[in-house]
N, C-alpha and C positions, 0 to 999 in steps of 0.2 A: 694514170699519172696523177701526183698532187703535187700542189706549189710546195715550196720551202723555201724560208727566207735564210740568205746568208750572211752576217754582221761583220764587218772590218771597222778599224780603226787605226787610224795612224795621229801622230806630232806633224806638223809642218817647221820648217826651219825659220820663216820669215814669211812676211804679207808680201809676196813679190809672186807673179804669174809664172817665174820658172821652179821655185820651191813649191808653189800649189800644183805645177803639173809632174815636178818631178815624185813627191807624197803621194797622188794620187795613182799613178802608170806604178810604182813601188807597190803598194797597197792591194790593186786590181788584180797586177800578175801575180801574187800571193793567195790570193783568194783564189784566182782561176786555176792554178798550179793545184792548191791541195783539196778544189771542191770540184776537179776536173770538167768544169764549165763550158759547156759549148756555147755559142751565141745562139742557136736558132731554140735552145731549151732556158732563154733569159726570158721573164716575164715582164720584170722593170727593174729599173734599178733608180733609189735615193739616195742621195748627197746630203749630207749636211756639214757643214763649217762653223764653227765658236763665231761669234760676234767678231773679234779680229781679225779674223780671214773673210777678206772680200776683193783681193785682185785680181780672182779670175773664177769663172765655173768650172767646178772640177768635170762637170760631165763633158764640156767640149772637148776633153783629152781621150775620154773613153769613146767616142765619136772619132776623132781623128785618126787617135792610135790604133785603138783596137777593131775599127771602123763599123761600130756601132751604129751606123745610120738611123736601124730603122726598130734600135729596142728605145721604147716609154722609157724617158730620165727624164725627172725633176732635179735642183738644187734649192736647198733651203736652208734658212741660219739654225742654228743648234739652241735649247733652250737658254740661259743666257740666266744659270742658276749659278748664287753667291760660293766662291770657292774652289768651284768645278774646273778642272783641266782645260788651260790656255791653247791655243793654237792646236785645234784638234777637227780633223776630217774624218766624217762616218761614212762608211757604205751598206746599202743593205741593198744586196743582190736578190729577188724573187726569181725561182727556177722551179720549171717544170721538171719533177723526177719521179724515180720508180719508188714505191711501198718499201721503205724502211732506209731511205738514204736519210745519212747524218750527218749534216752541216761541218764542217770545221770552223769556226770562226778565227778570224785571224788579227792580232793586236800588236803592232809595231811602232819600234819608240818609247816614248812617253805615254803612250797609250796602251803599256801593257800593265800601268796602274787601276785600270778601270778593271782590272778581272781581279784584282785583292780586297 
């Protein structure tokens, strides 16, 4: 087996804890749907949020929801570069898989400017 990381990106609607968990549960089941994602082959997974988004950690919804207890999350703010895309949450999913698996990366929202 080798790690792969897997990259998501989503818009938030507003600085408000049910728009950051509704973003993120959106986001997660997207990634886990097209990267067919077990939990026990998650190695860690990071957060990041723009500067504007800070009502809530998006990892306690992956914890709650998906009942992530016991995989390594961090959350962290986003570089916080002139221009760049307002109210934006990343995921990068680390997964244990087999010799030649290929990531899909998934970019929802607003956040499907970032792959132009």
């Amino acid at each position: 087996m080798i790690s792969k990381g897997i990259r998501g990106a989503i818009t938030v609607d507003d600085n408000t804890k049910d728009a950051i968990k509704s973003a993120t549960l959106e986001l997660l089941d997207e990634l886990i749907k097209k990267n067919n994602i077990k939990k026990e082959n998650i190695s860690h997974v990071i957060f990041t949020m723009t500067n504007d988004l800070n009502a809530e950690f998006p990892a306690k919804f992956a914890r709650l929801d998906f009942g992530w207890d016991d995989v390594a999350m961090m959350c962290f703010h986003e570089l916080d570069v002139p221009n760049s895309l307002n109210k934006c949450l990343r995921i990068l999913i680390v997964v244990n898989v087999e010799e030649g698996f290929k990531p899909e990366f998934v970019y929802l929202k607003g956040a499907l400017n970032l792959r132009k």
